[in-house]
C-alpha positions in Angstrom: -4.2 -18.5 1.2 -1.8 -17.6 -1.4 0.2 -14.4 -0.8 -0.7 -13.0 -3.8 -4.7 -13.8 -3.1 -4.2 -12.5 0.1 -2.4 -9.5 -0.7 -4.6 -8.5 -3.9 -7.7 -6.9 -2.9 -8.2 -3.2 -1.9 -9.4 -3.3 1.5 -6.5 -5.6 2.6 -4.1 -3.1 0.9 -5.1 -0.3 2.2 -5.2 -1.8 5.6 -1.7 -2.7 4.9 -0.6 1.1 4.3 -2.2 2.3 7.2 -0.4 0.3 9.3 2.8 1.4 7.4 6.1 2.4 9.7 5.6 0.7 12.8 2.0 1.7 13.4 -0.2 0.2 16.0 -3.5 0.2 15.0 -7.0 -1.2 16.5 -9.3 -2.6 14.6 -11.6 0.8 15.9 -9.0 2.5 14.1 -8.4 1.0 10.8 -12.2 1.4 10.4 -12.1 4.7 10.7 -9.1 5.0 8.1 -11.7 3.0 6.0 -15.3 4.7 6.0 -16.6 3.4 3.2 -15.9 -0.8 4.2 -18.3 -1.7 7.0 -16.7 -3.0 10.4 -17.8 -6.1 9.9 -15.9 -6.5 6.3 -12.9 -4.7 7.9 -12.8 -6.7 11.1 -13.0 -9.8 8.7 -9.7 -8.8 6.7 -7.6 -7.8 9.1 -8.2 -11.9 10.5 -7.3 -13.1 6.8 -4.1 -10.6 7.2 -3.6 -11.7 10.6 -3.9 -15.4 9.7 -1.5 -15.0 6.5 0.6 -13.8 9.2 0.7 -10.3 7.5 -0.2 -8.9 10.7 0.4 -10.0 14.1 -1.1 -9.1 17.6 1.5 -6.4 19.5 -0.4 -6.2 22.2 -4.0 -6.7 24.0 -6.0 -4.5 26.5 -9.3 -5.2 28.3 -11.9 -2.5 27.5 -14.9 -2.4 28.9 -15.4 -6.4 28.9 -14.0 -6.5 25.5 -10.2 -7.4 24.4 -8.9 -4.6 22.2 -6.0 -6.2 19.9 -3.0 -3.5 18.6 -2.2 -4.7 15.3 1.3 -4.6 14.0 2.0 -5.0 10.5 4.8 -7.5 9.2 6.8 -6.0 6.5 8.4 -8.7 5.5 5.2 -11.0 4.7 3.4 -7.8 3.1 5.1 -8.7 0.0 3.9 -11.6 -2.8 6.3 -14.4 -2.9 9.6 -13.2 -4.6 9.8 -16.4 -6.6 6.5 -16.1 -7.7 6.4 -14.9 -11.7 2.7 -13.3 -12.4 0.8 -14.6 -15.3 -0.4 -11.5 -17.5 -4.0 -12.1 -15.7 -2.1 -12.1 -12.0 -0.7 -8.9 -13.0 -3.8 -7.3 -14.6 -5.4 -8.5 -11.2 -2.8 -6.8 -8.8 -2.4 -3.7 -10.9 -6.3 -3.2 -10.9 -6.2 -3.4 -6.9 -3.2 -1.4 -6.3 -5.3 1.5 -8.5 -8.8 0.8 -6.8 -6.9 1.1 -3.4 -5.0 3.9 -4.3 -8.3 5.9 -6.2 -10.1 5.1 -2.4 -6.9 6.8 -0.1 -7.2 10.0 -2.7 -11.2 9.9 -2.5 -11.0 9.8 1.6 -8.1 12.4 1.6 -10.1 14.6 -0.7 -13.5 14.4 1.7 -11.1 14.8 4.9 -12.1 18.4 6.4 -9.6 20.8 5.9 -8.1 18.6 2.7 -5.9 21.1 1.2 -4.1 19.9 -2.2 -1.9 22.3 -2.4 -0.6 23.1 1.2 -0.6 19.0 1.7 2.1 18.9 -1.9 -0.3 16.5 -3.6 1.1 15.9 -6.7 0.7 13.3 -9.4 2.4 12.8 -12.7 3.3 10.8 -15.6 6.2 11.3 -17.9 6.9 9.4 -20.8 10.5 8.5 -20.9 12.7 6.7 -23.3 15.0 4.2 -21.5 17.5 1.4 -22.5 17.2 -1.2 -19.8 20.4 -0.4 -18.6 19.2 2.8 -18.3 15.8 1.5 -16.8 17.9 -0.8 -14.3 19.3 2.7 -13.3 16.4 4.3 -12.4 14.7 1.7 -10.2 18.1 1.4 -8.4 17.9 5.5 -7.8 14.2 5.1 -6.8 14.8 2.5 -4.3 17.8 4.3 -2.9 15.8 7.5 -2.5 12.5 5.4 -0.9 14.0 2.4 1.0 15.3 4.7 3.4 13.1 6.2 4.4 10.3 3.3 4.7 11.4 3.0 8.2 10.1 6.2 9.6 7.3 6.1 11.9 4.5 8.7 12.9 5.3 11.9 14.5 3.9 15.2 14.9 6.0 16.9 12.0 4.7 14.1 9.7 1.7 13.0 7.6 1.9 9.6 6.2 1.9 10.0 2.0 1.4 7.1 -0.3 4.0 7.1 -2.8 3.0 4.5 -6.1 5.9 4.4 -8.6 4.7 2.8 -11.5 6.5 1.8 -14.5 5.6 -0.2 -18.0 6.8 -0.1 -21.6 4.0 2.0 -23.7 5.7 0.5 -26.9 8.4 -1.0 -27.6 12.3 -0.3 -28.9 12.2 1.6 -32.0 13.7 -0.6 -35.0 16.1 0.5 -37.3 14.4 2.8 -40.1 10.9 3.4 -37.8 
């Protein structure tokens, strides 16, 4: 399967953030970090993950007759293929996903007992900026430099895991001379 078939659809993704710094998750698990999906369709992509070779098996106990796999996810596969260039349709695909995955985190987080917007720092924003592509270039370096750093940090008890979705796109384009 393509990486960018595999990696486009909403349950895949979000199983792909849960297992996010260095998590080991059951299948058990990642079910429960999906209500809505039924175990069968979650137990069904995390094998198309597992046989992209998104995910591999860390580990495997015996359970009451049953094998219990730990899943581990492999960051450097969880990407679509860097040489890849999206056709407008690819991208309208993807960005539709990432936004239906990313609408279904904020709808469990808001039904989660004790969800507290405010005490958790929820935020979400958009600001209109006007940017040269220098300038642009300049920006995605500084986001990267703040992020990229922190990507490796794994669960504790001072943390909550946050889903952080920097998005950027031209609304219109440079200003000619006279507009």
């Amino acid at each position: 399967m393509d990486s960018l078939e595999l990696l486009a659809h909403p349950i895949r993704l979000r199983i792909i953030h849960a297992m996010g710094g260095g998590r080991l998750l059951t299948t058990t698990q990642l079910c429960t970090r999906i209500p809505e999906a039924s175990k069968a369709t979650v137990y069904r992509h995390i094998e198309l993950l597992a046989s992209g070779g998104v995910l591999e098996v860390a580990e495997e106990r015996r359970v009451r007759g049953a094998v219990e796999r730990h899943y581990r996810l492999r960051r450097d596969r969880a990407v679509i293929d860097p040489g890849r260039v999206l056709t407008a349709d690819e991208h309208r695909q993807a960005f539709a996903t990432a936004m239906t995955a990313l609408l279904a985190e904020f709808q469990v987080y808001l039904d989660r007992d004790g969800a507290d917007p405010v005490a958790d720092r929820v935020g979400y924003r958009q600001h209109a900026l006007w940017l040269s592509p220098a300038e642009l270039d300049g920006l995605i370096a500084d986001l990267r430099a703040a992020i990229a750093p922190r990507l490796s940090n794994g669960p504790s008890p001072e943390r909550s895991q946050y889903l952080l979705s920097p998005i950027h796109f031209p609304v219109e384009g440079p200003r000619q001379e006279g507009e």
